[in-house]
C-alpha positions as CSV (number, residue, x, y, z in Angstrom):
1,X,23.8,-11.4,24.6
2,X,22.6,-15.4,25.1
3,X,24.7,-17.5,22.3
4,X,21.2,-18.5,20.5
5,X,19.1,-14.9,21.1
6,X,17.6,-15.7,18.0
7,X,16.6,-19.1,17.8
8,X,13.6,-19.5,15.8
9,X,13.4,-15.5,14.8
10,X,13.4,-14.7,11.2
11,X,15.5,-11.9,9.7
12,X,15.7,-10.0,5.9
13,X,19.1,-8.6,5.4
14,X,18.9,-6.4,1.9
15,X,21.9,-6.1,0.3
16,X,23.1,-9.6,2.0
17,X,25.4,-10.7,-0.6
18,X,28.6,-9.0,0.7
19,X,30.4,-6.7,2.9
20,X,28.2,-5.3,5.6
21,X,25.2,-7.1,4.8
22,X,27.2,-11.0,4.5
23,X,28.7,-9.3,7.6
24,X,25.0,-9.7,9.2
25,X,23.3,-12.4,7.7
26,X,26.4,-14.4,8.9
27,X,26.3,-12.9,12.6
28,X,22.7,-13.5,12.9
29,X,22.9,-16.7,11.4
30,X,25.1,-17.9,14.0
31,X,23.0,-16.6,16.8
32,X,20.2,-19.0,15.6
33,X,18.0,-16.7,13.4
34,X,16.6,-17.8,10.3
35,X,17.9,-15.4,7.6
36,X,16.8,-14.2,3.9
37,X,20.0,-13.3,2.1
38,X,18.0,-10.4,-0.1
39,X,19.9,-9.6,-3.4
40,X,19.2,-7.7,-6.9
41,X,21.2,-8.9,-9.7
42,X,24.2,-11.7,-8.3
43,X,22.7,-14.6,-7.3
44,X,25.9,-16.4,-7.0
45,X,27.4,-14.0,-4.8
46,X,24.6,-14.1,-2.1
47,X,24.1,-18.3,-2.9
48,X,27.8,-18.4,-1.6
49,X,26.5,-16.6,1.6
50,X,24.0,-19.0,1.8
51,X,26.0,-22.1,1.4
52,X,28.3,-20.6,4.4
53,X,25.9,-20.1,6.7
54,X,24.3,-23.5,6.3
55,X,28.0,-25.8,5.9
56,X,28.4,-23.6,9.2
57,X,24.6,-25.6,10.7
58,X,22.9,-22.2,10.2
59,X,19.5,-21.7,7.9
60,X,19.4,-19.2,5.1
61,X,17.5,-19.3,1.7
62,X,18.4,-15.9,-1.2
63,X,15.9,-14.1,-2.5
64,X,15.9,-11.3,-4.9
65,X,14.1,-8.1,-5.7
66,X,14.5,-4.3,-6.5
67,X,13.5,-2.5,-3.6
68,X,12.8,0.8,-5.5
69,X,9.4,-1.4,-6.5
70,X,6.6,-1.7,-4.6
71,X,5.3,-5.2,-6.1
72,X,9.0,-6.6,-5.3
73,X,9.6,-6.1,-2.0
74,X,6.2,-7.0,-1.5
75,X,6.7,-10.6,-2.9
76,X,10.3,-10.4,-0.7
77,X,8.4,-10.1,2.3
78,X,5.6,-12.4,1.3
79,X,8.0,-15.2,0.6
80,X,10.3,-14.6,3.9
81,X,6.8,-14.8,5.5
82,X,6.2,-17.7,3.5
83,X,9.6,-19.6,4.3
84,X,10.0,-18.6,7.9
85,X,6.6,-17.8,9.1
86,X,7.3,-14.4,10.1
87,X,9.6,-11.3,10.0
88,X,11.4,-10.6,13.0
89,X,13.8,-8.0,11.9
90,X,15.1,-6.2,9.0
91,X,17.9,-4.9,8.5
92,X,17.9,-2.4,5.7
93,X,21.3,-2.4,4.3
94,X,20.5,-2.5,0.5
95,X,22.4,1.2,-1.4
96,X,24.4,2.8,-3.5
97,X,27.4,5.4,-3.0
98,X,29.0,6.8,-6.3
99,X,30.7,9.9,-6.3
100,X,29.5,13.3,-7.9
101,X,30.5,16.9,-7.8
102,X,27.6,19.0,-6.8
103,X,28.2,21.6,-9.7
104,X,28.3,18.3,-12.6
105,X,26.0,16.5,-10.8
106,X,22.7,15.4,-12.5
107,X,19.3,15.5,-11.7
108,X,19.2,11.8,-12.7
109,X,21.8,11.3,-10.0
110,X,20.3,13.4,-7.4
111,X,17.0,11.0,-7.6
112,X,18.4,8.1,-8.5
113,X,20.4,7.9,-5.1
114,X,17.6,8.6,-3.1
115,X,15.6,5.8,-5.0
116,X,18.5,3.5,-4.3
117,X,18.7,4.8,-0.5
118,X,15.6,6.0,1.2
119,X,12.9,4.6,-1.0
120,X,14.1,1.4,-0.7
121,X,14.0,2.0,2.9
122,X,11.0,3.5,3.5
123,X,9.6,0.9,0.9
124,X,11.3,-2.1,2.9
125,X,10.3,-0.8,6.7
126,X,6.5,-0.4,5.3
127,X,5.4,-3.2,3.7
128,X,8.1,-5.7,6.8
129,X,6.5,-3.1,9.5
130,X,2.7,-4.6,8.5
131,X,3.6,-8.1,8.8
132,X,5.7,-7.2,12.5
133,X,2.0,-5.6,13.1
134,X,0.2,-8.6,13.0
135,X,3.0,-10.7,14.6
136,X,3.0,-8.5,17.7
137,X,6.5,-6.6,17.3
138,X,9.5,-6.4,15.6
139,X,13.0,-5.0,14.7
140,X,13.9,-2.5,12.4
141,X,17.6,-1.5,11.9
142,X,18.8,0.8,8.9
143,X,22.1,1.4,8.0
144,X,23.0,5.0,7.7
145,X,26.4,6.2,7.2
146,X,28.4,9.0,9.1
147,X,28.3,11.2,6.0
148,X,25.1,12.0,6.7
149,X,26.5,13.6,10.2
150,X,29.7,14.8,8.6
151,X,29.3,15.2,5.4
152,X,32.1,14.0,2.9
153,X,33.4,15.4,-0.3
154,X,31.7,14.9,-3.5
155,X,29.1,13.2,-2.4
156,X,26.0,15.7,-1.4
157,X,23.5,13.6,-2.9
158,X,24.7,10.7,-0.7
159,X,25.3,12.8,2.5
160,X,21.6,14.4,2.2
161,X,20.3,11.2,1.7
162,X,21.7,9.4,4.2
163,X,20.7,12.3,6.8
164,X,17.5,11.5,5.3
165,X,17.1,7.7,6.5
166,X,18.5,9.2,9.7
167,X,15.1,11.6,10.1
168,X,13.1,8.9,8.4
169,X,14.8,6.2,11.7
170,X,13.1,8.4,14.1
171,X,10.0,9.4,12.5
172,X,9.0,5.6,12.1
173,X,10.4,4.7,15.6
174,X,7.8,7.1,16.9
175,X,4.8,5.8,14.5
176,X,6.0,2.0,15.0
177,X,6.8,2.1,19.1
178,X,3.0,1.6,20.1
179,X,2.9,-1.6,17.6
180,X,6.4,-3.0,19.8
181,X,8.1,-2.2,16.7
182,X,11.8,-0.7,17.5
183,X,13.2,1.2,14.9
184,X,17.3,1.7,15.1
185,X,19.7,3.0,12.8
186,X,23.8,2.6,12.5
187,X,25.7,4.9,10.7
188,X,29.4,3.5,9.8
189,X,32.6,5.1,9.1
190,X,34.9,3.8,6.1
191,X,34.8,0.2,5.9
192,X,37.3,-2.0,4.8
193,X,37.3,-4.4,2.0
194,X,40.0,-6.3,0.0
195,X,41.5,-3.3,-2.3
196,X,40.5,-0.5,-0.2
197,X,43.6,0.7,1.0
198,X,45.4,0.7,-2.9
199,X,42.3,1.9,-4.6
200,X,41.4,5.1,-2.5
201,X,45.1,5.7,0.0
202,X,44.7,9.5,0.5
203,X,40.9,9.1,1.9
204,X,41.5,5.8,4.0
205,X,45.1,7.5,5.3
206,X,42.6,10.8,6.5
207,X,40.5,8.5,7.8
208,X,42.9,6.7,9.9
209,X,44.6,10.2,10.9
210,X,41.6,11.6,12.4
211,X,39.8,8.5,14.1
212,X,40.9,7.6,17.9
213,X,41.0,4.4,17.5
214,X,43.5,4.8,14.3
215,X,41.5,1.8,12.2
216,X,38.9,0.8,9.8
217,X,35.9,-0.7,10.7
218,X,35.3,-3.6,9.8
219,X,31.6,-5.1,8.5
220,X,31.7,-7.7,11.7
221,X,31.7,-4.2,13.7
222,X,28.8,-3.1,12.4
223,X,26.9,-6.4,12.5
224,X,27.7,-6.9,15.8
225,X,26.3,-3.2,16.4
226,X,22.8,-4.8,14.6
227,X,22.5,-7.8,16.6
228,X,22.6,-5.5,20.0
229,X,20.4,-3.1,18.8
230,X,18.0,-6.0,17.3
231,X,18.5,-7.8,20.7
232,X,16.4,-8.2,23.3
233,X,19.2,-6.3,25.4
234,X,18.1,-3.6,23.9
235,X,14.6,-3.6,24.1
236,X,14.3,0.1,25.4
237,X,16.3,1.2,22.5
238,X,14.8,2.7,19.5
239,X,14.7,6.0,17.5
240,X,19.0,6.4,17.4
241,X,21.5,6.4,15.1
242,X,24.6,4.3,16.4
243,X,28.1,5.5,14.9
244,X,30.2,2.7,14.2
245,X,33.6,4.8,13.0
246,X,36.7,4.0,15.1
247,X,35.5,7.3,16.4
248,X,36.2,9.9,13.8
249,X,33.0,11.1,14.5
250,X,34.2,12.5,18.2
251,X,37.8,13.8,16.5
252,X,39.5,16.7,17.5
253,X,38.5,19.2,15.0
254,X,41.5,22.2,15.9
């Protein structure tokens, strides 16, 4: 991939305030894109992103919404269109992952993670996909998870819904191809972050156990899996879903 693929190219990264989506805005940021830094509630968290990528000669404004409404994302789009002239690629990061039982779960649960997961996606991809219309082409990454090809305890809201932005990845990739819109998806394993390892041992030990490759993933992993798929090495590649897991997903299963 050319050190400075891209220069001059604008790119929304929801959920950009930490972990996987710092991760991206950061990697794309030092490949020469122009990055929004979305976030809903912590401005200070995704201003410190900000202030990193620029002290590092790289250009990135914050702006926030809640992508479960329509007006909001909207106005996000409008003003990354606004600031940067146009929208590249997005990278649709922004969700949620709390654990639940399916026999105590809620309905309330049940919908709200799908708001916070694949109506903020579809939201995000529809209104970004109009303005990559007019601009010729685009990008459109989502982040997935592997639950929603293995599925993991307690969390059958989050597993269904995540298969669901896997289905929703190739539907759009087949409605958005004839525009030159590409439409990927990467679906990570357990990724670390400070405190992982004391706060949840038993499930990151499993992890490790069954995974080839014996480690965590790290959120540069699965930004660097963005910027290929965003890249123009890629550019007959869309409608997938690309683990990034240390390989768990392949494990030996007897």
């Amino acid at each position: 991939m050319h050190e400075m693929e891209f220069e001059g190219r604008s790119v929304v990264v929801t959920g950009g305030s930490q972990g996987i989506g710092a991760a991206t805005a950061k990697a794309f940021a030092k490949k020469g894109a122009n990055v929004v830094v979305h976030f809903r509630s912590r401005s200070e968290i995704a201003q410190d992103v900000v202030t990193e990528i620029t002290e590092d000669g790289g250009i990135a404004i914050a702006l926030p919404a809640q992508l479960d409404k329509e007006d909001e994302v909207e106005s996000l789009m409008t003003k990354t269109v606004s600031a940067f002239g146009t929208i590249d690629v997005l990278i649709n990061n922004a969700g949620n992952y709390p654990n639940a039982r399916l026999l105590e779960m809620t309905l309330e649960q049940w919908r709200q993670m799908y708001s916070d997961n694949v109506d903020t996606t579809f939201l995000c991809t529809r209104v970004a996909s109009g303005f990559m219309v007019k601009a010729g082409g685009g990008s459109i990454i989502n982040v997935s998870s592997i639950s929603a090809l293995h599925p993991g305890p307690d969390h059958a809201h989050y597993n269904s819904a995540k298969a669901a932005v896997g289905m929703f990845t190739q539907s759009a990739a087949q409605e958005l191809g004839p525009h030159n819109i590409r439409v990927n998806a990467v679906a990570p394993g357990v990724v670390y972050r400070p405190g992982l390892e004391e706060q949840w041992p038993d499930g990151v030990n499993r992890f490790l156990d069954a995974a080839p490759l014996s480690c965590l993933v790290l959120p540069e992993d699965v930004a660097n899996a963005c910027l290929f798929l965003a890249s123009g090495d890629a550019a007959r590649i869309t409608g997938i879903t690309v683990p990034v897991d240390a390989g768990v997903t392949s494990a030996k299963i007897y």
